[in-house]
C-alpha positions in Angstrom: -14.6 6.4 18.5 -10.4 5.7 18.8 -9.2 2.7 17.5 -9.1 1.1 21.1 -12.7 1.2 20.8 -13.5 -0.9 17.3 -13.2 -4.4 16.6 -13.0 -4.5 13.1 -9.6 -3.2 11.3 -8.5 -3.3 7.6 -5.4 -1.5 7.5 -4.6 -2.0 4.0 -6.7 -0.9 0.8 -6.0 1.1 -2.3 -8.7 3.6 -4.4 -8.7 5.4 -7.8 -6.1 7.5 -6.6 -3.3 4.8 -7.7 -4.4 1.3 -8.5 -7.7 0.7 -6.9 -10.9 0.7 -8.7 -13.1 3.6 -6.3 -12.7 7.0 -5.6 -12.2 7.3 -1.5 -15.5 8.4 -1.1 -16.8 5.2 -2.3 -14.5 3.2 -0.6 -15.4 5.4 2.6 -19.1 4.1 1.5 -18.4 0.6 1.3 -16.2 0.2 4.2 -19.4 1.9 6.4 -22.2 -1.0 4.8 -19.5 -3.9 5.7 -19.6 -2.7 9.2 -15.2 -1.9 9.0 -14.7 0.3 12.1 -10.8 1.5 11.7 -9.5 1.6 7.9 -6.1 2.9 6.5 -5.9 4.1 2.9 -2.8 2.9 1.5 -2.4 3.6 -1.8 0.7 3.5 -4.1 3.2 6.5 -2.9 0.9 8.7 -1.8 -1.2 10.2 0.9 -5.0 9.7 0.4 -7.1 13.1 0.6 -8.9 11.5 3.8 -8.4 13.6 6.5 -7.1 11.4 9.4 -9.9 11.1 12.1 -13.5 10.1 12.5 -15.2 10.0 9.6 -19.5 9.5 9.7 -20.9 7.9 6.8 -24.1 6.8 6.3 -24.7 7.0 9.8 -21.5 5.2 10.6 -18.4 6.0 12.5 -15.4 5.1 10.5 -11.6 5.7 11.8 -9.5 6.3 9.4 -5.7 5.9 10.0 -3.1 8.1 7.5 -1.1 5.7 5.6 0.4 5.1 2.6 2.3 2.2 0.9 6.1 3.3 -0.1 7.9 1.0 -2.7 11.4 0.3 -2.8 14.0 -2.2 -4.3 16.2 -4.1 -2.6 19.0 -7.1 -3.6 17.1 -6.8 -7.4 13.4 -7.5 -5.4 10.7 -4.8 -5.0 9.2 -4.9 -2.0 6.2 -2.7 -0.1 6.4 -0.6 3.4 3.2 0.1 4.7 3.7 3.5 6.5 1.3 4.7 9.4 1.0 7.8 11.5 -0.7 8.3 14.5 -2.5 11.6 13.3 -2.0 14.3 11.1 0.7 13.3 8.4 4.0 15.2 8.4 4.4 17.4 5.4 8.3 16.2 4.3 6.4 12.5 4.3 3.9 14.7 1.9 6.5 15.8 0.1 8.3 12.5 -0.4 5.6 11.4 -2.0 4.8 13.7 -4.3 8.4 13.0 -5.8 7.9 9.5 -5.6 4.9 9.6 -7.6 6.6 12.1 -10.1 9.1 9.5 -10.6 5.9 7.2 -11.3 4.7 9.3 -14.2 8.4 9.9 -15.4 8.7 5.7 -15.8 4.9 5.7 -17.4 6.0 7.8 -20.3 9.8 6.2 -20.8 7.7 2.8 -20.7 5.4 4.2 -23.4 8.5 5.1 -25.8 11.0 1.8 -24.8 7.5 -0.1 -25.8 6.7 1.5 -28.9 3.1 1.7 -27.3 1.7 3.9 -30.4 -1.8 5.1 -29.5 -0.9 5.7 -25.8 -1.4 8.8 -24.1 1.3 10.3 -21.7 0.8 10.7 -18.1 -1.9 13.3 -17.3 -1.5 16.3 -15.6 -2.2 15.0 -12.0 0.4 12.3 -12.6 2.6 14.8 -13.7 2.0 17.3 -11.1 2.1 14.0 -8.3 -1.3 14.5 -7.7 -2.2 10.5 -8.9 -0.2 7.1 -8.7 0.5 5.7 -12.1 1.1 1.7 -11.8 2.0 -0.9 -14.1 -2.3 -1.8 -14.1 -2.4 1.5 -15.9 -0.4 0.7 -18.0 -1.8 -2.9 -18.4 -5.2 -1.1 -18.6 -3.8 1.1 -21.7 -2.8 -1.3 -24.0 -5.7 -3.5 -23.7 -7.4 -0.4 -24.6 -5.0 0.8 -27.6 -5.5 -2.7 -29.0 -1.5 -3.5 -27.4 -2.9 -6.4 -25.6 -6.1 -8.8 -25.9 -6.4 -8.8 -21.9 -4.5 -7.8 -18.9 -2.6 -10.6 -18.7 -1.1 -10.2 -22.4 -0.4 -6.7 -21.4 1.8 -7.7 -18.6 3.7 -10.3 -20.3 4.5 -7.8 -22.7 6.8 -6.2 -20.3 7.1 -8.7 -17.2 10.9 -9.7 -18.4 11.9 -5.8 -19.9 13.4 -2.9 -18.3 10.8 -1.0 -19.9 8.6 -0.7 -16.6 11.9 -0.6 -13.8 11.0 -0.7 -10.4 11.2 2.7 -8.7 14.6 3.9 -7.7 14.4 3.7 -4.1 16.0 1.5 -1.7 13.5 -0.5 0.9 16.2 0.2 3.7 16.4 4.2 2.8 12.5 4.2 2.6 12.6 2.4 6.3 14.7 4.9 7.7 13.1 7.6 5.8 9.1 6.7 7.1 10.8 6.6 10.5 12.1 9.6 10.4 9.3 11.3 10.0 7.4 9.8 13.0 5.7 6.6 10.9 5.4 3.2 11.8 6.8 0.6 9.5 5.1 -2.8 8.7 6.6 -4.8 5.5 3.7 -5.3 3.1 2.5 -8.7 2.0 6.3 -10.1 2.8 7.1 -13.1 0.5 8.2 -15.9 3.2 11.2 -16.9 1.3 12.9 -12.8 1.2 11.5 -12.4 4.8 13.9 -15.4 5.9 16.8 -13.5 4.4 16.0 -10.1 4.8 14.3 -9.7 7.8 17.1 -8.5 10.3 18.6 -6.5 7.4 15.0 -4.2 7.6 15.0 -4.4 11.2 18.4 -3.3 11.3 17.4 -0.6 8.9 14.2 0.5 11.4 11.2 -1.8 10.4 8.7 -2.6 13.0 6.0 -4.7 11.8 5.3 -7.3 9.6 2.0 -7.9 7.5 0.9 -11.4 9.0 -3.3 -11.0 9.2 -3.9 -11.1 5.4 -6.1 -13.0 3.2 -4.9 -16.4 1.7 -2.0 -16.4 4.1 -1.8 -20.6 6.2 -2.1 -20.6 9.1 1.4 -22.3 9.1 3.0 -18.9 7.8 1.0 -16.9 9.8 2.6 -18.8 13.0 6.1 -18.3 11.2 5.3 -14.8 10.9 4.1 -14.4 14.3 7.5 -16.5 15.4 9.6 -13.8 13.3 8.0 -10.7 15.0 8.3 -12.1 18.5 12.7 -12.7 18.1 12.7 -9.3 16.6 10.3 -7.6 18.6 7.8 -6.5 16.2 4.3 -5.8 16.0 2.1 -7.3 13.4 -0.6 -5.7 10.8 -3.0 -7.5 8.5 -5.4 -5.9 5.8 -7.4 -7.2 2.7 -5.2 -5.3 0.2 -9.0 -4.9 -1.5 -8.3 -2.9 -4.5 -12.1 -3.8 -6.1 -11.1 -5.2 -9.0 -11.6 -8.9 -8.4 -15.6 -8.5 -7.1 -14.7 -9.5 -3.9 -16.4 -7.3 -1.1 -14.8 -4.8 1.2 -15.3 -6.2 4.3 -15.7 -9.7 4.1 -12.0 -9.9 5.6 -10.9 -7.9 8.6 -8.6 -8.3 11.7 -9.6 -8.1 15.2 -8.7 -5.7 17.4 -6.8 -8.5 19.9 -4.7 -9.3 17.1 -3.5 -5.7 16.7 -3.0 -4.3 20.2 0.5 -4.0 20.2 0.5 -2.1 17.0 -2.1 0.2 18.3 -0.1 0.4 21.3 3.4 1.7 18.8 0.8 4.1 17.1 -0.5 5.5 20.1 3.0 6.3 21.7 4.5 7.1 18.5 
């Protein structure tokens, strides 16, 4: 099976690896009952350990696109790149993300002291080593459990409006240009309306070619915006559930069709 083949794509999901709930294997699993033919693995700064390729699980072909999702700051905003390669992923991209995700385990543990978070372990050893994507949910996650926070929510507002938690030190433009580099293709991640009006040609400028538009919960309204944005700029469009398992909602129950992504399959093919 290629990705010309399928007919049902989800090109944005996240495991245990950063801020999902499953390990890949499970998510691999899942992704096979729900019928998914072509999935990418995006999680949090770093490459899943899903070979690219055909993958047959429980008697199901499943395509599996290397991805990741790359944050960066830009104009005091932290926004997402969705990053895909068209097979094997380059090693410097590797590389990059293993820093990135360094960095990830460096802000954990200065959040942990600026907080006074008593109780709270460090980063482990894979976080420290870039091996696992620490997020603010883990850190969420951790004070509920240290008795910090009654629930998630209270956890978060703890540290919504500090510097405690910064957003990673990386500028949206550089990690454009950087993902392109290396042979990726670009698609902004779930890209608030408002900052993709002022932004847009900025990114584009900077190398971005795609835009998230097939997403859950999106109107048809903005999707036709979206769609009105990609066409002036010439870019192609992506769309995934963003699933991360948390919420009980079921992998698979949201998908794009292959019609709706041919000119990105087209970029990823040629790339």
């Amino acid at each position: 099976m290629t990705p010309d083949a399928a007919r049902r794509f989800d090109l944005h999901m996240h495991t245990n690896r950063s801020d999902g709930r499953y390990d890949p294997e499970e998510v691999l699993a899942r992704c096979a009952a729900t019928g998914l033919d072509v999935i990418a693995l995006t999680d949090h700064d770093l490459v899943a350990p899903v070979s690219p390729g055909v993958h047959t699980v429980d008697g199901r072909d499943i395509f599996v696109i290397g991805a990741a999702e790359i944050s960066g700051h830009h104009d005091g905003h932290e926004f997402h790149l969705l990053v895909y390669f068209p097979g094997e992923i380059p090693e410097e991209f590797r590389t990059f993300c293993t820093r990135q995700m360094q960095a990830r385990a460096d802000r954990y543990a200065g959040a942990i002291e600026q907080l006074d978070l008593e109780g709270l372990e460090g980063p482990d050893e894979a976080a420290k080593a870039g091996e696992r994507s620490l997020t603010r949910l883990h850190l969420a996650q951790a004070m509920v459990e240290a008795g910090h926070a009654t629930h998630l929510r209270d956890a978060f507002n703890t540290f919504r409006d500090t510097q405690a938690v910064p957003s990673i030190a990386f500028s949206f433009t550089d990690a454009i240009r950087m993902a392109v580099t290396h042979g990726g293709i670009t698609s902004w991640a779930h890209p608030p309306m408002q900052h993709a009006r002022t932004y847009l040609k900025t990114f584009v400028d900077a190398g971005l070619q795609g835009l998230e538009a097939h997403r859950p919960r999106v109107s048809g309204k903005d999707r036709k915006t979206f769609k009105k944005m990609a066409k002036r700029y010439n870019l192609v469009l992506t769309g995934g559930s963003d699933w991360h398992g948390w919420n009980g909602h079921q992998l698979g129950l949201f998908h794009v069709n292959r019609v709706d992504l041919e000119p990105f399959l087209e970029l990823l093919s040629a790339a």
